[in-house]
KOLVOTI-440850 format. One record per atom (N, C-alpha, C): x, y, z; residue number from 1; residue in three letters; atom name. Coordinates in steps of 0.001 Angstrom, whole numbers, always signed. Example, Ala and Ser with C-alpha at 12.3 -4.5 7.8 and 13.67 -1.06 7.14 Angstrom:
<pts>
((+13190 -5690 +7800) 1 'ALA' 'N'),
((+12300 -4500 +7800) 1 'ALA' 'CA'),
((+13200 -3300 +7800) 1 'ALA' 'C'),
((+12850 -2250 +7080) 2 'SER' 'N'),
((+13670 -1060 +7140) 2 'SER' 'CA'),
((+12900 +30 +7870) 2 'SER' 'C'),
</pts>
This chain:
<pts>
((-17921 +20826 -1817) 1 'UNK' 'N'),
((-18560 +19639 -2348) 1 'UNK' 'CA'),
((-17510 +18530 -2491) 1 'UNK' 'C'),
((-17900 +17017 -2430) 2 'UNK' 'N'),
((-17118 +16180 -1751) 2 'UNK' 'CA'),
((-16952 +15407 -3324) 2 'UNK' 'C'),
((-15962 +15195 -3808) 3 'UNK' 'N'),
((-16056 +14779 -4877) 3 'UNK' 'CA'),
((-15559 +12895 -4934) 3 'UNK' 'C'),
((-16182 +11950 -5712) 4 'UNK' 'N'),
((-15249 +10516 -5760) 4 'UNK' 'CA'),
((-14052 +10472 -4686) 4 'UNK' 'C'),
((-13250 +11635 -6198) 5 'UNK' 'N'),
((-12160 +10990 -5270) 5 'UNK' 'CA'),
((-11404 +11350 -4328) 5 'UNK' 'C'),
((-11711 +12673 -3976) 6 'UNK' 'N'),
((-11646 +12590 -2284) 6 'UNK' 'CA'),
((-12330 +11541 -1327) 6 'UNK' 'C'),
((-13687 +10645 -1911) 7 'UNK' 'N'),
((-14047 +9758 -900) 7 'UNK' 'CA'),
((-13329 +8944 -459) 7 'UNK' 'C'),
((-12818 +8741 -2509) 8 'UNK' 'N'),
((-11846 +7601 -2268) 8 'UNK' 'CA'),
((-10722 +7445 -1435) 8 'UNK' 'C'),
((-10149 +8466 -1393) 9 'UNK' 'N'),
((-8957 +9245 -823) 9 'UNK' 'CA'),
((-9504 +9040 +916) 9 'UNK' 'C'),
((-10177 +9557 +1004) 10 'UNK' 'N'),
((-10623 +9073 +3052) 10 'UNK' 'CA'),
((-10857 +7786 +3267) 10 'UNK' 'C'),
((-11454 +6901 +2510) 11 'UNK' 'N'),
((-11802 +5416 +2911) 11 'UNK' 'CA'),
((-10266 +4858 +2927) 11 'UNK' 'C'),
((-9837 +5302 +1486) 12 'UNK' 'N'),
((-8055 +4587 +1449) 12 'UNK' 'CA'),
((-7325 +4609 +2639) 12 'UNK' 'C'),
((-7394 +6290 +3234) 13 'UNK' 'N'),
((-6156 +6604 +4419) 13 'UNK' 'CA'),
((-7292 +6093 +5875) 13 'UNK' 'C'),
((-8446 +5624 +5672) 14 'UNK' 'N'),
((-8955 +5118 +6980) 14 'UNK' 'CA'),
((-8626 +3873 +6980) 14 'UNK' 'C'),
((-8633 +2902 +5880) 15 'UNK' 'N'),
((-7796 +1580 +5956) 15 'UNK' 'CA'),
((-6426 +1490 +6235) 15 'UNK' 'C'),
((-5607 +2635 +5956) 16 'UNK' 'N'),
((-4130 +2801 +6373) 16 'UNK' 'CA'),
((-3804 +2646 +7716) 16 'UNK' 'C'),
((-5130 +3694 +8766) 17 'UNK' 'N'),
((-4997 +3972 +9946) 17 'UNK' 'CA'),
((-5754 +2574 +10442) 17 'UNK' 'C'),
((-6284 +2099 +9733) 18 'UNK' 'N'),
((-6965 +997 +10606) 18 'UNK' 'CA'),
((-6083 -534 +10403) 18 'UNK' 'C'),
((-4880 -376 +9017) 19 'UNK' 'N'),
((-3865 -1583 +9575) 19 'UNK' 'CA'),
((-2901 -842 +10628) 19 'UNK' 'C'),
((-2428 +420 +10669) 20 'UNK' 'N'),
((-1314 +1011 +11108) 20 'UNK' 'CA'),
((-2026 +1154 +12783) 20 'UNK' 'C'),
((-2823 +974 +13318) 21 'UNK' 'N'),
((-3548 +454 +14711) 21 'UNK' 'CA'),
((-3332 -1208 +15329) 21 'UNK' 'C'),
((-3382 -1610 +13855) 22 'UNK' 'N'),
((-3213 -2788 +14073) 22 'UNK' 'CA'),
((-1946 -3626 +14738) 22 'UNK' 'C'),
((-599 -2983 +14096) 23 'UNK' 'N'),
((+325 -3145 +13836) 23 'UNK' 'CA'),
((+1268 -2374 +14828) 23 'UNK' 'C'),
((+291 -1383 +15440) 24 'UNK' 'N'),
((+928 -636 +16501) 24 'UNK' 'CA'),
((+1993 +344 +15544) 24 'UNK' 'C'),
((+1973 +585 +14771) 25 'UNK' 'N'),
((+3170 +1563 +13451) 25 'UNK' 'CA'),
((+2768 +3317 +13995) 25 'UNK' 'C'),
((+3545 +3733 +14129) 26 'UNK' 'N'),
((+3606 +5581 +14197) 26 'UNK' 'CA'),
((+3712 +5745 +12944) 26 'UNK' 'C'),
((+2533 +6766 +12864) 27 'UNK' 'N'),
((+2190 +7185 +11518) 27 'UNK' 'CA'),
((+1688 +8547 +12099) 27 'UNK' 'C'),
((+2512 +9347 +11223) 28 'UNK' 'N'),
((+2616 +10729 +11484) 28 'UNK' 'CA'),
((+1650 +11503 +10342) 28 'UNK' 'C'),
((+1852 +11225 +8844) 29 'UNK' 'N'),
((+541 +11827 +8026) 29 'UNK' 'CA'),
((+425 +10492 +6598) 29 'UNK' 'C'),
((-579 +10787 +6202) 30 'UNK' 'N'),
((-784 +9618 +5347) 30 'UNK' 'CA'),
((-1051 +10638 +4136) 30 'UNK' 'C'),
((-435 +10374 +2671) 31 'UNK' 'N'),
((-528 +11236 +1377) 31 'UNK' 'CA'),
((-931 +10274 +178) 31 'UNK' 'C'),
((-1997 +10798 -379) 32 'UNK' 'N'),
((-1929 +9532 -1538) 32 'UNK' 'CA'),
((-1437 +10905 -2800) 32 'UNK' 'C'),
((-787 +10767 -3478) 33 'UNK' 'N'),
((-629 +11287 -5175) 33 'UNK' 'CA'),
((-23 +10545 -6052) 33 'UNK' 'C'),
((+35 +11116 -7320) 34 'UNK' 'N'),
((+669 +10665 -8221) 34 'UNK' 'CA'),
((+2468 +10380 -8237) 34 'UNK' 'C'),
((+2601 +8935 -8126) 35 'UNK' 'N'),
((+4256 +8503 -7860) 35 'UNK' 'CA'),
((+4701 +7887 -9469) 35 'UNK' 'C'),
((+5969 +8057 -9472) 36 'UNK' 'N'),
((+6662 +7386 -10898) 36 'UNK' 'CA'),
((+7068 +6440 -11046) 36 'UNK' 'C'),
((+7532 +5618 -9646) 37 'UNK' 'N'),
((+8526 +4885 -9903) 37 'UNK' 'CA'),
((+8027 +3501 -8656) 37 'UNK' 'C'),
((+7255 +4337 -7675) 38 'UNK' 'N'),
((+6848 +2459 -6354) 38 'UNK' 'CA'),
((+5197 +3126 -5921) 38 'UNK' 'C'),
((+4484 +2571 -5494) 39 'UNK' 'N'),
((+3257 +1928 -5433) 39 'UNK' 'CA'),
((+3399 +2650 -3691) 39 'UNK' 'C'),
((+4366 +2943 -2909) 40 'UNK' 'N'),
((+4220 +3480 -1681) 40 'UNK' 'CA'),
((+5623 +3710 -1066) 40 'UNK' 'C'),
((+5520 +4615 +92) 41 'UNK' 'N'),
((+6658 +4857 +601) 41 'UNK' 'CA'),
((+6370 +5256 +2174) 41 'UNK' 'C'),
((+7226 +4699 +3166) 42 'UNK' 'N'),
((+7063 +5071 +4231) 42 'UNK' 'CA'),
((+8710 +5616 +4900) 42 'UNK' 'C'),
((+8778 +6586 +5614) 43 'UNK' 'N'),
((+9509 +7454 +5929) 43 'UNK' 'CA'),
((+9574 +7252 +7588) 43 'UNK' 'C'),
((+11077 +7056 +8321) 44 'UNK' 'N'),
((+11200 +6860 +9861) 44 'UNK' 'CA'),
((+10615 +7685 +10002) 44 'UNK' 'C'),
((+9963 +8988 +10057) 45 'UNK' 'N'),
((+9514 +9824 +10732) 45 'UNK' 'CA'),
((+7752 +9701 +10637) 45 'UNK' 'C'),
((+7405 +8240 +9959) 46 'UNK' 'N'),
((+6091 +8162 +10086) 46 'UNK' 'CA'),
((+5237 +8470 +9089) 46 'UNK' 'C'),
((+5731 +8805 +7904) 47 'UNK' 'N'),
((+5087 +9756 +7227) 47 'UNK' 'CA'),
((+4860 +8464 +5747) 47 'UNK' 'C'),
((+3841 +8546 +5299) 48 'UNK' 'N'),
((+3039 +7196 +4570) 48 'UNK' 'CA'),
((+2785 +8509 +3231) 48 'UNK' 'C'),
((+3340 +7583 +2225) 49 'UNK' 'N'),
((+2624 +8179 +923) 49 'UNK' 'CA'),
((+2533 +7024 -52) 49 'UNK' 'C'),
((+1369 +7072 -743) 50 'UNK' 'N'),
((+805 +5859 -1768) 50 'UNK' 'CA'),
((+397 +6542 -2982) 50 'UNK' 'C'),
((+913 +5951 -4141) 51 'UNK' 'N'),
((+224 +6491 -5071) 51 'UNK' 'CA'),
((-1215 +6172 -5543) 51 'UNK' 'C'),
((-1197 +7732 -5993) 52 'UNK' 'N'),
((-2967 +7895 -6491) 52 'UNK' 'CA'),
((-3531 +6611 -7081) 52 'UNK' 'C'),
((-2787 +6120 -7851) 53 'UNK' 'N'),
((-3263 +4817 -8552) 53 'UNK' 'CA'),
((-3786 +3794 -8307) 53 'UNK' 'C'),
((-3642 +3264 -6707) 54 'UNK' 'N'),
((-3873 +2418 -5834) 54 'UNK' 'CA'),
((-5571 +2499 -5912) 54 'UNK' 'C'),
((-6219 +3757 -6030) 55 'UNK' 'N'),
((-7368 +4059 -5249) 55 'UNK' 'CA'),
((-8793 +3268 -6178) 55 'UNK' 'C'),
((-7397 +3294 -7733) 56 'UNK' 'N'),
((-8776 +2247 -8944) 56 'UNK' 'CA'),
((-8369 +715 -8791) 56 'UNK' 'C'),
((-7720 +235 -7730) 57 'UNK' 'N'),
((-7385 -1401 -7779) 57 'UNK' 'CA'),
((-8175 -1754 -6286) 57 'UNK' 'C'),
((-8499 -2978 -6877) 58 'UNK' 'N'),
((-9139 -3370 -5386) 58 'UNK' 'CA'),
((-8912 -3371 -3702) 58 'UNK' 'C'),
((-9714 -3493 -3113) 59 'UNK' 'N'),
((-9162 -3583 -2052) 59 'UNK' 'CA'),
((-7949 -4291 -1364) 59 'UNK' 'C'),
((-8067 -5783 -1829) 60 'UNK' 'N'),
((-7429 -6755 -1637) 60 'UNK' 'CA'),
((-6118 -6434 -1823) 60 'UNK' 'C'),
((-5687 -5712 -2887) 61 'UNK' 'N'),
((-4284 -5227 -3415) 61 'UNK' 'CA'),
((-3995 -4043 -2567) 61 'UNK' 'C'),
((-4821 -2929 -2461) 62 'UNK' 'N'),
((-4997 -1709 -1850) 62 'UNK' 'CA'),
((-3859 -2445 -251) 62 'UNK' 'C'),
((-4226 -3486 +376) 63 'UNK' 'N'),
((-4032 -3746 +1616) 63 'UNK' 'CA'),
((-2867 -4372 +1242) 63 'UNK' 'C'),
((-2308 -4833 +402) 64 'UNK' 'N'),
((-1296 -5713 +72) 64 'UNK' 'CA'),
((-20 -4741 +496) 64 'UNK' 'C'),
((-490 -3301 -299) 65 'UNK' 'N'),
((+575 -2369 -257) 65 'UNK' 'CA'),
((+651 -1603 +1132) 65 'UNK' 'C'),
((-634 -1586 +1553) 66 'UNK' 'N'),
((-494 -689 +3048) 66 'UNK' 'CA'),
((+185 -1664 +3784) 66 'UNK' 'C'),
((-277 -3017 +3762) 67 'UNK' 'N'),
((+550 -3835 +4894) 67 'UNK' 'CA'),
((+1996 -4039 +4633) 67 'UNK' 'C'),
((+2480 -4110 +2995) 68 'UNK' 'N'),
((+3677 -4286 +3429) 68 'UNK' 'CA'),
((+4455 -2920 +3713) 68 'UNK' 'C'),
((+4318 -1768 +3543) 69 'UNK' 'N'),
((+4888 -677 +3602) 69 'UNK' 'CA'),
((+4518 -787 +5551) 69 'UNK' 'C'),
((+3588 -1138 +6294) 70 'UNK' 'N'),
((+3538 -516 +7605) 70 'UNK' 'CA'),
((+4330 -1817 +8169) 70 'UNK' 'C'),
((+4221 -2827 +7500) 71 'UNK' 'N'),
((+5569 -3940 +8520) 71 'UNK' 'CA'),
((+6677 -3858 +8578) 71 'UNK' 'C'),
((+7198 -2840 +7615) 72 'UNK' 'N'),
((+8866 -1708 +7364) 72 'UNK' 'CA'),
((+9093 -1123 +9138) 72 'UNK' 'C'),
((+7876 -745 +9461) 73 'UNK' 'N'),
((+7824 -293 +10840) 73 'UNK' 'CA'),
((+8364 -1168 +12266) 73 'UNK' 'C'),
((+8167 -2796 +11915) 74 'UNK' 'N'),
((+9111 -3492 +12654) 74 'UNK' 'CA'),
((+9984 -4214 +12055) 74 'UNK' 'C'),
((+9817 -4587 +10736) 75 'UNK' 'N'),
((+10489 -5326 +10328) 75 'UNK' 'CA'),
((+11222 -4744 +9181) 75 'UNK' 'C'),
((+12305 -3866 +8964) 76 'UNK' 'N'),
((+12807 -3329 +7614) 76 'UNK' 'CA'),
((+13271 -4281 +6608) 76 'UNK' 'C'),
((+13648 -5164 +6913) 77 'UNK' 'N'),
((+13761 -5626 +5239) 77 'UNK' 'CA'),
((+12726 -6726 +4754) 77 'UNK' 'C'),
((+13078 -7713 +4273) 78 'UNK' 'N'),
((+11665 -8558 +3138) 78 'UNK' 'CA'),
((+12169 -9973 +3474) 78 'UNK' 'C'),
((+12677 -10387 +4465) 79 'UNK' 'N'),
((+13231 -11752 +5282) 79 'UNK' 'CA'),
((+12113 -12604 +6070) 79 'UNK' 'C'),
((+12503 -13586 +6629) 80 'UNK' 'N'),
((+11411 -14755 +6996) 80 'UNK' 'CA'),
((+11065 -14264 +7682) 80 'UNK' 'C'),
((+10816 -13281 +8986) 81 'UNK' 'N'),
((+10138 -12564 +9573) 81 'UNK' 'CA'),
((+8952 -11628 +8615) 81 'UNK' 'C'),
((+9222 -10665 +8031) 82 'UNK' 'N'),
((+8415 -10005 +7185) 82 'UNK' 'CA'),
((+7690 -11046 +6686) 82 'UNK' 'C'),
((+7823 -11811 +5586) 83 'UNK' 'N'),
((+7189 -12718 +4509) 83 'UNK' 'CA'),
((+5843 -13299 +5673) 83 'UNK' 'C'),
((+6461 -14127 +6836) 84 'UNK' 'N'),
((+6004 -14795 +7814) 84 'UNK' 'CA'),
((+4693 -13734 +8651) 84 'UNK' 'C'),
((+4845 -12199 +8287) 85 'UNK' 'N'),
((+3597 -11071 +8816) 85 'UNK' 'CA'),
((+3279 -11259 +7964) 85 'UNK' 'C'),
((+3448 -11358 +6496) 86 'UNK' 'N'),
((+2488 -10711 +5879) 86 'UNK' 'CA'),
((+1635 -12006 +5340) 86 'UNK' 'C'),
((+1750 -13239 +5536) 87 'UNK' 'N'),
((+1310 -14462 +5461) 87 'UNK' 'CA'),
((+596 -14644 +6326) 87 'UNK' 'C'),
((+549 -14316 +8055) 88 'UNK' 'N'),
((-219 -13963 +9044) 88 'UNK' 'CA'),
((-1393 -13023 +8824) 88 'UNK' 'C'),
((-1212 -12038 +8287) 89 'UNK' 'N'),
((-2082 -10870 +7920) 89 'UNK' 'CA'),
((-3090 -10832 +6479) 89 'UNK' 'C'),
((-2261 -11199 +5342) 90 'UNK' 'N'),
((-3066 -11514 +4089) 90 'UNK' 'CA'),
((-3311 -12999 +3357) 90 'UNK' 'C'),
((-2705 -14073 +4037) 91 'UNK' 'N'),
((-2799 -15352 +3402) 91 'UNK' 'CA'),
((-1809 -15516 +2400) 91 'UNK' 'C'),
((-2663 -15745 +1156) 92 'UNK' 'N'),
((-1408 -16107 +90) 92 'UNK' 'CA'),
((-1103 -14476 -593) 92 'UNK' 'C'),
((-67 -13652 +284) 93 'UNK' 'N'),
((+303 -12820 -228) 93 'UNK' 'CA'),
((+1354 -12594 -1809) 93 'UNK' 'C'),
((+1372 -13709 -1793) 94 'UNK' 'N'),
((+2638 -13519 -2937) 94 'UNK' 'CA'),
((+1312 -14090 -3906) 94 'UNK' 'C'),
((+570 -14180 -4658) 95 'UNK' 'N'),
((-322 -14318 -5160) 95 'UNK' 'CA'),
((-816 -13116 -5305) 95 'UNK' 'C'),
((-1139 -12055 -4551) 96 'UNK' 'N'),
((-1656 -10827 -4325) 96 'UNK' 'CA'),
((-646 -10271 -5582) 96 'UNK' 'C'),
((+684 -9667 -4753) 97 'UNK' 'N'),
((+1926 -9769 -5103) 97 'UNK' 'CA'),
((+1976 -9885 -6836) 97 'UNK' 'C'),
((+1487 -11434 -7023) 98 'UNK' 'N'),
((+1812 -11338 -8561) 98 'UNK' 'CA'),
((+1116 -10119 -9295) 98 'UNK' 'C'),
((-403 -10624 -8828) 99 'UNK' 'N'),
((-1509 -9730 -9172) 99 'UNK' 'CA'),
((-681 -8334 -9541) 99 'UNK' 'C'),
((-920 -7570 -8313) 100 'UNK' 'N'),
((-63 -6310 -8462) 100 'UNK' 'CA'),
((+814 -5906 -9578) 100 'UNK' 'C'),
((+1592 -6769 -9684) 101 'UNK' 'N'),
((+3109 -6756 -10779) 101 'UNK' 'CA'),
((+2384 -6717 -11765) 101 'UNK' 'C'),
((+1431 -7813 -12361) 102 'UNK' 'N'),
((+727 -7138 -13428) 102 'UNK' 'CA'),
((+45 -6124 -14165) 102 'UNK' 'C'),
((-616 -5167 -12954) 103 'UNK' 'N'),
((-801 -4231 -12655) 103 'UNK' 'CA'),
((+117 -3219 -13574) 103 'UNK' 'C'),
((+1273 -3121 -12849) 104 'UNK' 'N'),
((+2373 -2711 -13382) 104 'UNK' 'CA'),
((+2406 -2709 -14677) 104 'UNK' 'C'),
((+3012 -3990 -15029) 105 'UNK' 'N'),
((+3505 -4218 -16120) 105 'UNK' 'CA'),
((+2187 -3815 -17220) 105 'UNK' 'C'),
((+1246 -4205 -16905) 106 'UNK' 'N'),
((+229 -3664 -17797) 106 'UNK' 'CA'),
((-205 -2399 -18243) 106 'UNK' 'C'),
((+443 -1406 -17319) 107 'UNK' 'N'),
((+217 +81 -17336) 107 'UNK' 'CA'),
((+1622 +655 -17839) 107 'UNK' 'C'),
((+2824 -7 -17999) 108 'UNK' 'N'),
((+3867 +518 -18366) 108 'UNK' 'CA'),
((+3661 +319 -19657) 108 'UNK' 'C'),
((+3112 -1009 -20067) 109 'UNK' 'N'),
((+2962 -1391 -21427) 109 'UNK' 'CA'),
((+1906 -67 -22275) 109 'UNK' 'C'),
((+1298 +364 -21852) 110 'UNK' 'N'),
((-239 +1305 -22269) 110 'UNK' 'CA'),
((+466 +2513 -22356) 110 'UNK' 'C'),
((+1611 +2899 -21203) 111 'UNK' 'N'),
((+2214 +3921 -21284) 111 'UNK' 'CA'),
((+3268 +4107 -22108) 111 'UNK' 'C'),
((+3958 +2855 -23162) 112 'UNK' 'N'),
((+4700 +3078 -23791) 112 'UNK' 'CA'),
((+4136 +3315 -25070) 112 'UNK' 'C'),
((+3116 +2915 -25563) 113 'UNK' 'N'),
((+2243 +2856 -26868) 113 'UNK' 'CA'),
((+2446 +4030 -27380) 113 'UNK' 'C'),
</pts>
């Protein structure tokens, strides 16, 4: 029996595969769980992991993180090339970006209480 959040969990890693098509990126397996410390991680050998957490924030953000983790794939660092994809791809990403950080900061805050 197919529960939430495994749905959630297949729609998430079908949007992964459907920027990582986009982008032309080798992607070897896609993992969502529980992370401590970053929002995603991608590995030269292809290998994509996002934390579980992603799966209760919107889409809009959801893509913020897949795209910038799969433009690591041509572009490794966060320079006018990168900034310049991901402005191509999401618009006003650094807006997204803030969003996100709040995210953060709002859940570290709940977690320190």
């Amino acid at each position: 029996m197919s529960t939430t959040m495994d749905r959630d969990k297949a729609k998430f890693k079908a949007r992964v595969h459907y920027w990582a098509s986009k982008f032309e990126a080798h992607v070897t397996s896609v993992s969502v769980r529980p992370m401590r410390t970053k929002w995603a991680s991608y590995s030269t050998a292809g290998r994509l992991t996002f934390d579980a957490s992603l799966l209760e924030l919107r889409d809009e953000l959801q893509d913020y993180v897949i795209v910038h983790e799969l433009l690591h794939f041509h572009v490794p660092n966060h320079g006018k090339l990168w900034k310049s994809l991901m402005r191509a791809h999401l618009g006003d990403y650094e807006k997204l970006g803030n969003e996100l950080e709040k995210v953060v900061n709002n859940k570290a805050l709940h977690r320190n209480r």
